[in-house]
N, C-alpha and C positions, 0 to 999 in steps of 0.2 A: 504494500500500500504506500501512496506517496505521500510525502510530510515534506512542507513548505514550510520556512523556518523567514523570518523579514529580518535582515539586520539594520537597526537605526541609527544613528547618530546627527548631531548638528553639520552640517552641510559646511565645506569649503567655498570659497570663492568659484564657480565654470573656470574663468577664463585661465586663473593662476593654474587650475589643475588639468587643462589644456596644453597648455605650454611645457608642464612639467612631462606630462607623457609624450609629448614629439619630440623635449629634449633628450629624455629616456631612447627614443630611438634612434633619433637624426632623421625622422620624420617630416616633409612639410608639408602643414596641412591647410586649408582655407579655414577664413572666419566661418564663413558658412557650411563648412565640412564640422567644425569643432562647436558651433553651435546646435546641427542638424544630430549630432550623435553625442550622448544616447538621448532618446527622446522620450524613454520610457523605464520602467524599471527594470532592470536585469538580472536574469534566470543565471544563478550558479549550479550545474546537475552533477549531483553527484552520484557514481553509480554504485554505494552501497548503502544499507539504513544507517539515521540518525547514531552518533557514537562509535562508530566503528574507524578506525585510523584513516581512513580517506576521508572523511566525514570529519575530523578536528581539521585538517589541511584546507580542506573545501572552505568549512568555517572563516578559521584564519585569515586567509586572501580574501574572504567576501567583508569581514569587518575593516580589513585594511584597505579596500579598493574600494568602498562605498564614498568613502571622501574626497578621493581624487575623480572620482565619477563626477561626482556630485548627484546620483541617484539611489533609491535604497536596490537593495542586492537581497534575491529572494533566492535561500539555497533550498532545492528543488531534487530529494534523494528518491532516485530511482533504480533499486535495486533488483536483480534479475537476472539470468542466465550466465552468471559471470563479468554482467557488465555489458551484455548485448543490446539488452532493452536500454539504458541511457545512451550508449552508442547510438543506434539507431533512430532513438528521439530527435537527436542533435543533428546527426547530417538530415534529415527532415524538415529541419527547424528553420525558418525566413533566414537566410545569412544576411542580416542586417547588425551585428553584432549585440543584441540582447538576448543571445543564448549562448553561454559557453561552457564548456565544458571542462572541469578543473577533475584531471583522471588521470590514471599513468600510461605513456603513450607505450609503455612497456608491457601489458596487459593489453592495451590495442591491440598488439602486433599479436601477442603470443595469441590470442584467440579469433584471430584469419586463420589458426592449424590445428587449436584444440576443438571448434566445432566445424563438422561436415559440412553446412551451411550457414556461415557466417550472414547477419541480417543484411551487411554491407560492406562494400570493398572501401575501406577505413582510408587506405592510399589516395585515395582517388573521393573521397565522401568528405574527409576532414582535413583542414587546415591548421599548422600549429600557430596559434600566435604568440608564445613565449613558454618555454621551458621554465621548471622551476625548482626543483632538486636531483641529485643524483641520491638512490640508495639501494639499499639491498635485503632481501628477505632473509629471515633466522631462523635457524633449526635450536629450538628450544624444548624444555622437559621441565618438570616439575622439579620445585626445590629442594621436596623432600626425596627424588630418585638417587640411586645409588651411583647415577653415572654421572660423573662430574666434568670430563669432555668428552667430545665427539668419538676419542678415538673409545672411550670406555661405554659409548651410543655404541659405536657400529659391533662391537665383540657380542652385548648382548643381543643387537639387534638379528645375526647371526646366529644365535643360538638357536632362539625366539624359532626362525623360518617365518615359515605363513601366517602364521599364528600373534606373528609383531603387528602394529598400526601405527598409523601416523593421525597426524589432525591437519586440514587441510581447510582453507573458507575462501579463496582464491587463486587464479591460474597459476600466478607469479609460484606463488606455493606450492601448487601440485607440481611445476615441472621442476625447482630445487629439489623437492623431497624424490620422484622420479629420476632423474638423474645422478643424485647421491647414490639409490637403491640400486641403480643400472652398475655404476663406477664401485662402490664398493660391496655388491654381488648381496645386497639385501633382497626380501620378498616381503617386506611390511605392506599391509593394505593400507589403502585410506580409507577415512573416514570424514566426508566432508561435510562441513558445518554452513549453515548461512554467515554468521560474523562468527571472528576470532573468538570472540567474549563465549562462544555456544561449547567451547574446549576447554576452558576450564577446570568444570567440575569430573570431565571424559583424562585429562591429565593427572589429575590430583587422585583421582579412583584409580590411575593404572588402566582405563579402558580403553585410552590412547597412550601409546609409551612414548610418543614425542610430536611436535610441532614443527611444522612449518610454516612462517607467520610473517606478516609486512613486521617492518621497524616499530612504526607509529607504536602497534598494540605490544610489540614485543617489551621494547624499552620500558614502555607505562606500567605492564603488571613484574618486570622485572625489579625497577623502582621500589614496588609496593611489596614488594616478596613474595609475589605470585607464580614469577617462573625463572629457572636460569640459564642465559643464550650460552650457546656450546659453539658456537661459530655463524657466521657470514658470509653471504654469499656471493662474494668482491673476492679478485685475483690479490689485491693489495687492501690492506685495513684502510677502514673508514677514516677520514681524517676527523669527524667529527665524533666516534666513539676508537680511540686507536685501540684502548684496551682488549677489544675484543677479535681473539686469528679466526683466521679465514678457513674453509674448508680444506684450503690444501694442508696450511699446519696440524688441520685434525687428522691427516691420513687422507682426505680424499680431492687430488688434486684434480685438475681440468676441467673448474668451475668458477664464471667470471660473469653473475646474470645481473649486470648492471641497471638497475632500475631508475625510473624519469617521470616526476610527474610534467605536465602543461598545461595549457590552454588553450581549448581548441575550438573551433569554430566550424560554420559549417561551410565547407569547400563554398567559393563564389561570393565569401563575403567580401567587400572590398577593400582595396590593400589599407587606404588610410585609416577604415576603420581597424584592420587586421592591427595597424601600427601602436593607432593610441590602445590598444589594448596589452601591446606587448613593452609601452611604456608603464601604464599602471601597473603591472606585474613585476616589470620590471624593477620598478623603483621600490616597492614593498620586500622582493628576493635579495635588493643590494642592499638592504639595511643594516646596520647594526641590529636592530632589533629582530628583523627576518633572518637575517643569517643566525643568531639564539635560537630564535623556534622551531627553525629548519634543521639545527643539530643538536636540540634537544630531542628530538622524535628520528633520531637516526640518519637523517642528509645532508647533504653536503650542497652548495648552495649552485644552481648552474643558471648561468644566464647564456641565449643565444638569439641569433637575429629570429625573423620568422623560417627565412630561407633556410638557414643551420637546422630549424627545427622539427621543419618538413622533411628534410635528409635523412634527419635520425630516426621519422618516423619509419619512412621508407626504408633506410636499411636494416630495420628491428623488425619490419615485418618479412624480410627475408633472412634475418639471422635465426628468429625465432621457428622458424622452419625445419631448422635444422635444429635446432635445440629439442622440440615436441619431437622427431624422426630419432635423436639419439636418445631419449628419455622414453621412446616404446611406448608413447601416449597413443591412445585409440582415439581420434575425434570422436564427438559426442553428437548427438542428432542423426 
């Protein structure tokens, strides 16, 4: 079900917050292009329910970019098939730029290979207009387990055979945990949950023996002493949590599934609007205080033009091809 969330605040000056977004890009725009947009309130979609780690992210950038708009910022979660149905809403949606979609283009890509029919060709459907972090999903387990790293996961996970499980609630997820399974010759099942939050109590009973989970929710219950991350799934440690090695230092190396969220819109929106949006974004990601919140919840801060970021998406929908082919995922549908 969809839940629309208004964020308010007292309103900035249009014009100053015009200016700052074309300087954010190098942009130039008309008076009447910066007057003409936005002319209405603007949809943030996020593609999982209220609370869930994408869902603080989404938040975030709609309380920060509702003042540089100068319009309120309705975030709009729509959760479903891994992210298909917000997908789908969005290239759909008027590219007039009061639809964007604040998602990871990394999850885009990977489910053009994890469903047989994808609802649309993402490539070709959406535009990015500002990238926003780098990060990477965690294979985690409960605090009170016996395994205290990865490599003391995979001995038991081995033992275990068929009879091990995993906790899974999105793509990014299933194909870390798959690809580990593949590389270090596990057979854990999954078990897949609507949000991370539905693993919890399936961890802490032993009915899942481990996780594989975005940052957002890993770091937050990790904080609270909810769960303990065993590794990362970056070739090189996070800059923003270093403390924590990566799967190769756990024993299983050949794993580098660099995740991205953005800002996308729907293909055919126009560039200037494409632009003042990849300014607001922009300027919110290079902050002092964005870059805090972006590496408090696991990422690392990435800014790129539009062009950069339509590349990346491009090339993640062909890397991640190969990724779903060496991970022995069956599409679904």
């Amino acid at each position: 079900m969809e839940k629309m969330v208004r964020v308010t605040r007292r309103t900035f000056n249009m014009g100053l917050t015009a200016a700052l977004g074309g300087a954010a890009t190098g942009a130039v725009r008309s008076p009447a292009m910066a007057q003409a947009y936005p002319s209405q309130d603007i949809r943030f979609v996020c593609a999982f329910p209220p609370g869930s780690g994408s869902d603080v992210i989404v938040r975030y950038y709609a309380e920060k970019v509702r003042p540089l708009a100068g319009r309120t910022i309705v975030v709009d979660n729509r959760p479903g098939a891994g992210g298909n149905l917000a997908t789908e809403y969005v290239s759909r949606a008027k590219p007039d730029g009061h639809t964007i979609y604040v998602h990871t283009g990394s999850s885009v890509s990977a489910n053009m290979h994890t469903f047989k029919k994808p609802p649309v060709d993402a490539g070709k459907a959406l535009q990015v207009a500002a990238t926003i972090n780098k990060q990477a999903f965690m294979i985690v387990v409960h605090p009170d387990s016996p395994h205290k790293t990865l490599q003391d996961l995979t001995k038991a996970m081995k033992a275990k055979g068929d009879k091990a499980t995993y906790a899974a609630s999105a793509t990014s997820g299933k194909v870390l945990a798959e690809l580990y399974k593949s590389i270090a010759g596990l057979q854990a099942v999954e078990v897949n949950y609507r949000m991370a939050q539905d693993s919890l109590n399936d961890l802490a009973t032993g009915a899942a023996d481990f996780g594989s989970h975005d940052p957002q929710f890993a770091l937050a219950q990790a904080g609270q002493g909810r769960l303990r991350i065993l590794a990362v799934a970056t070739a090189d440690r996070l800059q923003s949590q270093p403390q924590l090695p990566t799967m190769a230092e756990g024993g299983v190396p050949g794993i580098d599934l660099v995740g991205w969220f953005a800002a996308m819109v729907p293909a055919g929106t126009p560039r200037p609007i494409v632009n003042q949006i990849a300014g607001w974004f922009n300027q919110v990601t290079g902050s002092a205080e964005g870059k805090e919140f972006l590496n408090k919840f696991g990422g690392d801060p990435y800014i790129s033009t539009p062009e950069e970021g339509q590349a990346r998406l491009l090339k993640d929908i062909q890397s991640w091809g190969d990724y779903v082919r060496i991970a022995r995922i069956e599409p679904q549908g």
